[in-house]
Every structure is written in structure tokens, then in C-alpha cells.
C-alpha positions, 0 to 999 in steps of 0.5 A, spaced: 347 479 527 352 484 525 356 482 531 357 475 526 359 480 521 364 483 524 366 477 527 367 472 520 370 480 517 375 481 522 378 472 522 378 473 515 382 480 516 386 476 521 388 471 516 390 476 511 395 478 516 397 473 517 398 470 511 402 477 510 407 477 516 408 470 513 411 473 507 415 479 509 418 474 515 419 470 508 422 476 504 426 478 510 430 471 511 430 471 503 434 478 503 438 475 509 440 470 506 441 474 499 446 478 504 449 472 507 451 471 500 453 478 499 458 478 504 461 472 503 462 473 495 465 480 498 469 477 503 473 472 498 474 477 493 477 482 497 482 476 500 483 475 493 484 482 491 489 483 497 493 477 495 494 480 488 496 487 491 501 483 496 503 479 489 505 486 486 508 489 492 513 483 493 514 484 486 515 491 485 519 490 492 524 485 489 525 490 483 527 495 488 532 492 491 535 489 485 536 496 482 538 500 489 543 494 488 545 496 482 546 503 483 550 502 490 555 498 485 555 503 480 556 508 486 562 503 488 565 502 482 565 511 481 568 512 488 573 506 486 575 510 479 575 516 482 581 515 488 584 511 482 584 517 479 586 522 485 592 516 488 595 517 479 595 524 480 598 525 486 603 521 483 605 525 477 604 531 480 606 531 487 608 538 488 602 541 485 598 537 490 602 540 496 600 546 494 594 546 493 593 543 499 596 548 502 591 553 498 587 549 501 588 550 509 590 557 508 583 558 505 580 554 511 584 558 517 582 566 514 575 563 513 576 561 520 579 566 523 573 571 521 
């Protein structure tokens, strides 16, 4: 009799147990999914978060260059102005020039003799 006992104490243990492997097997495909999901969501915000970054990368390179463009100009037109300046002079004073450039090598050919 006590074997009947155990034998009805244990099937019914059996069944507990499988009812609870049934739900954490549940549970567990639940969290997959859930985590699917997640990964999806994550995966689609990053794409967008990479397209807006490369959006303002394009955009702050685009104002870059517009500006060094600028500045290559203005570099141009201070060279322009400046050898404008030098051809006028030379032109007015063309005997303080010669001698300044004679200082000049004077200068370079002591330093250089040292």
C-alpha cells in the first residue's frame, strides 16, 4: 500500500514538473521573442541615428569647404594686393629698392660666410 502512495505522490510530482518546464520553456521563448524585438528596435534606431549623424557630417563638411574657399579667395586677393603694391613701389622708388636688395645679399653672404 505504501508503494501506491508513493507511486500516485510521485505522478502527480511528475506532472507538477512538467507543467513547470512547460512555462519556463514558455517564459523562455516569450523572453526570445521579447529580445528579438529588442534587437530589431535597437538595430533600426541605430541605422537611423547613423543616417542623422552622416546627414550632419555632410552638412558641416559642405560648410567646411564653402569656407576654406573663402579664405583660399581672401588669401588670393592679399597676395594679389600685395604684389600690386611691391610692382608700385618699385616703380616709384627704384633706386631704394636696388639698394635694399643689395643690403639684403650683403647681409645673407656675412651670414653665410660664418
Amino acid at each position: 500500500m505504501s508503494y501506491s502512495i508513493f507511486q500516485s505522490g510521485r505522478s502527480r510530482r511528475n506532472g507538477t514538473f512538467h507543467n513547470l518546464e512547460s512555462g519556463i520553456e514558455e517564459q523562455i521563448e516569450s523572453l526570445r521573442d521579447e529580445l528579438a524585438e529588442l534587437t530589431r528596435l535597437v538595430g533600426k534606431s541605430s541605422r537611423h541615428q547613423g543616417e542623422k549623424i552622416r546627414s550632419q557630417a555632410g552638412a558641416g563638411y559642405e560648410e567646411l569647404l564653402g569656407r576654406s574657399e573663402d579664405l583660399l579667395r581672401e588669401l588670393q586677393h592679399g597676395y594679389e594686393r600685395g604684389a600690386t603694391e611691391m610692382r608700385e613701389t618699385v616703380r616709384k622708388h627704384p633706386l631704394a629698392t636696388i639698394g635694399a636688395a643689395a643690403a639684403f645679399g650683403l647681409a645673407i653672404a656675412f651670414l653665410a660666410r660664418r
